[in-house]
Backbone bond lengths (Angstrom), bond angles and torsions (degrees), N, CA, C in turn:
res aa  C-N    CA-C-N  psi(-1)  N-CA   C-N-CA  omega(-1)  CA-C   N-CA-C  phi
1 X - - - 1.449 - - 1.529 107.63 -
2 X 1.115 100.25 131.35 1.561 89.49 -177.80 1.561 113.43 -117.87
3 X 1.189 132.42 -149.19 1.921 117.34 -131.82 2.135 86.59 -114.89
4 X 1.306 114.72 7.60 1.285 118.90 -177.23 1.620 99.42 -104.28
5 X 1.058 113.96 -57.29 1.679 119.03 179.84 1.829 101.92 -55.25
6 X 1.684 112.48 -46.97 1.518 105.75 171.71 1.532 113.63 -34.81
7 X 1.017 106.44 -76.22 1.800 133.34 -175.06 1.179 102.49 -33.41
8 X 1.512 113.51 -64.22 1.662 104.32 -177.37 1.324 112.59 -69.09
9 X 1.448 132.50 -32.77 1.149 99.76 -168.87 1.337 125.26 -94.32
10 X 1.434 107.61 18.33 1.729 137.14 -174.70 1.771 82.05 -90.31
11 X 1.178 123.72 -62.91 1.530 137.21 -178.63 1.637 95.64 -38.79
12 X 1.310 116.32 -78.65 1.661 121.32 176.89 1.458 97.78 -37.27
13 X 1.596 136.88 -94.31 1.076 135.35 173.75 1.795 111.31 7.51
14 X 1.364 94.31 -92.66 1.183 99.49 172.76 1.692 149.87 -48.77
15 X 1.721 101.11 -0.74 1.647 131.92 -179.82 1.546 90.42 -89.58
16 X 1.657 106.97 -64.14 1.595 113.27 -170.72 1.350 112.61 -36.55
17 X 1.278 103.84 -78.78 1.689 125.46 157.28 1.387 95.26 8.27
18 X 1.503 110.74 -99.75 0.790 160.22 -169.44 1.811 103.19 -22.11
19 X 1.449 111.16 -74.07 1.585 124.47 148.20 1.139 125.05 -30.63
20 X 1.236 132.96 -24.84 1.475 143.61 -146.50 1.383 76.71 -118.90
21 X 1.378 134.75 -105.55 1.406 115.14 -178.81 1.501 131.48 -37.33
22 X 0.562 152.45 -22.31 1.692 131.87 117.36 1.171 121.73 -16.71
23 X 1.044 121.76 -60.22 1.716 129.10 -167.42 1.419 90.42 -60.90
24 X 1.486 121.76 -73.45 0.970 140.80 -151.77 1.560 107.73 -58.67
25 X 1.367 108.57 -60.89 1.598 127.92 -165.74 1.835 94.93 94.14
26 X 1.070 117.44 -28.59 1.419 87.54 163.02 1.748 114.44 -110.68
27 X 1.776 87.47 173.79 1.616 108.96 179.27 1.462 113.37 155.80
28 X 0.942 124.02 -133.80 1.385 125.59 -174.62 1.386 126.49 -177.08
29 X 0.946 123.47 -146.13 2.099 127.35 176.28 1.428 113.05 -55.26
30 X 0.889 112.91 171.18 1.423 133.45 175.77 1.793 97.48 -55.85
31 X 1.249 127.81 -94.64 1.493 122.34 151.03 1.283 108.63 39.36
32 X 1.688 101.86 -84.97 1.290 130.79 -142.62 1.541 99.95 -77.89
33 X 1.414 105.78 -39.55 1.664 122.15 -159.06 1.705 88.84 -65.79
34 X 1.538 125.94 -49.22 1.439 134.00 -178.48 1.132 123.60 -49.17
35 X 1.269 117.70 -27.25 1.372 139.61 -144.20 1.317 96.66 -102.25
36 X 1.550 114.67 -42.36 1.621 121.05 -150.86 1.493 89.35 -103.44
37 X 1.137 109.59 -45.78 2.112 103.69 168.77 1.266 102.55 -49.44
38 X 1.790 117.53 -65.87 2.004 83.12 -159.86 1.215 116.56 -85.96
39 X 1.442 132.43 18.77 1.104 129.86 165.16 1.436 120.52 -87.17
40 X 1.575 109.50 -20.74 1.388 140.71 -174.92 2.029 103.89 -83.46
41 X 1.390 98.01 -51.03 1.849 88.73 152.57 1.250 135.68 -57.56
42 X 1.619 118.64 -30.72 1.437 116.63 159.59 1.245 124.35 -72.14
43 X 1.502 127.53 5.60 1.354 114.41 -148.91 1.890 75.34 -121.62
44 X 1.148 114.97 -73.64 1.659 124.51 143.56 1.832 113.86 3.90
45 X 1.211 101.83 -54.62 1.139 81.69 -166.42 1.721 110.57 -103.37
46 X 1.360 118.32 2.62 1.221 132.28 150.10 1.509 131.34 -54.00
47 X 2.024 89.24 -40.23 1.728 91.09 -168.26 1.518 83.00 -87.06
48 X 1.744 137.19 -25.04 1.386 102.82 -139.68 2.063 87.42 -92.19
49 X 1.097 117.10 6.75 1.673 128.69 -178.82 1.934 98.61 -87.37
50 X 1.193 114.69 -33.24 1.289 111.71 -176.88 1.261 114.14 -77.83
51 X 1.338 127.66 -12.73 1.764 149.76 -153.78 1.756 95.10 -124.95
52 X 0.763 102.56 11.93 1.713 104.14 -177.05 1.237 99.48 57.88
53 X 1.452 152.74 80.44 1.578 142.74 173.46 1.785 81.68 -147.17
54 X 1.032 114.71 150.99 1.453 127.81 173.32 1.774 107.89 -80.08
55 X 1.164 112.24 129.88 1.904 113.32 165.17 1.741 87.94 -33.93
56 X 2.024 81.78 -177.05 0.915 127.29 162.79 1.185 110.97 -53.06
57 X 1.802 124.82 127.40 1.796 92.87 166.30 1.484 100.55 -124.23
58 X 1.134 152.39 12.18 1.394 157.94 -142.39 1.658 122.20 174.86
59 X 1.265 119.97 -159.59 1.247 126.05 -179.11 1.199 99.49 -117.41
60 X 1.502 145.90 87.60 1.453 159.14 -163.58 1.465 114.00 -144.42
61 X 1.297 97.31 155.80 2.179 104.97 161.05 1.796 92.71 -58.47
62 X 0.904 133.86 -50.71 1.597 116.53 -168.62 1.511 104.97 -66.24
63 X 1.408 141.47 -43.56 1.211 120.71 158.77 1.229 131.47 -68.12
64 X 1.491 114.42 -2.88 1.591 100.49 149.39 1.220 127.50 -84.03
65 X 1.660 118.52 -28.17 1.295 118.97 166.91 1.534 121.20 -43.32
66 X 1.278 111.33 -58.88 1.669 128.74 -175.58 1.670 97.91 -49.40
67 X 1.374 114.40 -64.68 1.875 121.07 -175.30 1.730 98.89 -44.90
68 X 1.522 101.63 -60.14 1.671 91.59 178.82 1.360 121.46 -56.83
69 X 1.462 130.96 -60.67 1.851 112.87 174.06 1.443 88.11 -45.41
70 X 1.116 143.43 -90.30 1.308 128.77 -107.26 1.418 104.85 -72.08
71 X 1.683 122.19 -34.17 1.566 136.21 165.24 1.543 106.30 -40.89
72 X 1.148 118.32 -45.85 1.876 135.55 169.81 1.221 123.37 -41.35
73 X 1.523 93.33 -40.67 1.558 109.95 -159.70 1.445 93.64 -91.64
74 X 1.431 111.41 -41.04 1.601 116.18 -175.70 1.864 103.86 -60.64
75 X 1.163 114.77 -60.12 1.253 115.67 -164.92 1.910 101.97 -63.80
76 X 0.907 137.43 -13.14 1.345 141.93 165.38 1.153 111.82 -54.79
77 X 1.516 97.56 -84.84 1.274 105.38 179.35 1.676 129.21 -41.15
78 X 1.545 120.23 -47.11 1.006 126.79 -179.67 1.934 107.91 -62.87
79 X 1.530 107.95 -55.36 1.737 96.16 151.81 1.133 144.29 -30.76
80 X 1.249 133.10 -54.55 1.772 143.35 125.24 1.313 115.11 -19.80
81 X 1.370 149.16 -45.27 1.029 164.80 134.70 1.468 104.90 -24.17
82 X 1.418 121.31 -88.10 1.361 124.51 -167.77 1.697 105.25 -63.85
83 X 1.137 131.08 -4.28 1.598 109.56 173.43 1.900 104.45 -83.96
């Protein structure tokens, strides 16, 4: 992988994020927004494999879709969590 595919998909990360707080109304900094997208693509692409839908496989609107639920799902849960 080289240091262009990093960037973007730190960039994606950080779109998902990004969506997800929106959705949500919560989240936080830029940082945070990165953080919760690509963790939100792993989480994404777990649930959308359990639902019969294939992961992420590329740099696409469907891997942003997947980063956003799963960024959704992250920021939920962790809300539920923090009360």
């Amino acid at each position: 992988m080289d240091i262009l595919n990093i960037i973007l998909w730190i960039v994606l990360g950080g779109v998902a994020g990004w969506i997800a707080h929106m959705i949500t109304g919560r989240g936080g900094g830029l940082i945070t927004n990165i953080v919760v997208g690509i963790i939100g693509a792993i989480i994404g692409g777990f649930v959308m494999g359990l639902i019969g839908l294939g992961p992420a496989t590329g740099f696409n609107l469907y891997s942003l879709v997947v980063a956003v639920v799963g960024a959704v799902i992250l920021v939920v849960i962790l809300g539920l969590i923090k009360r």
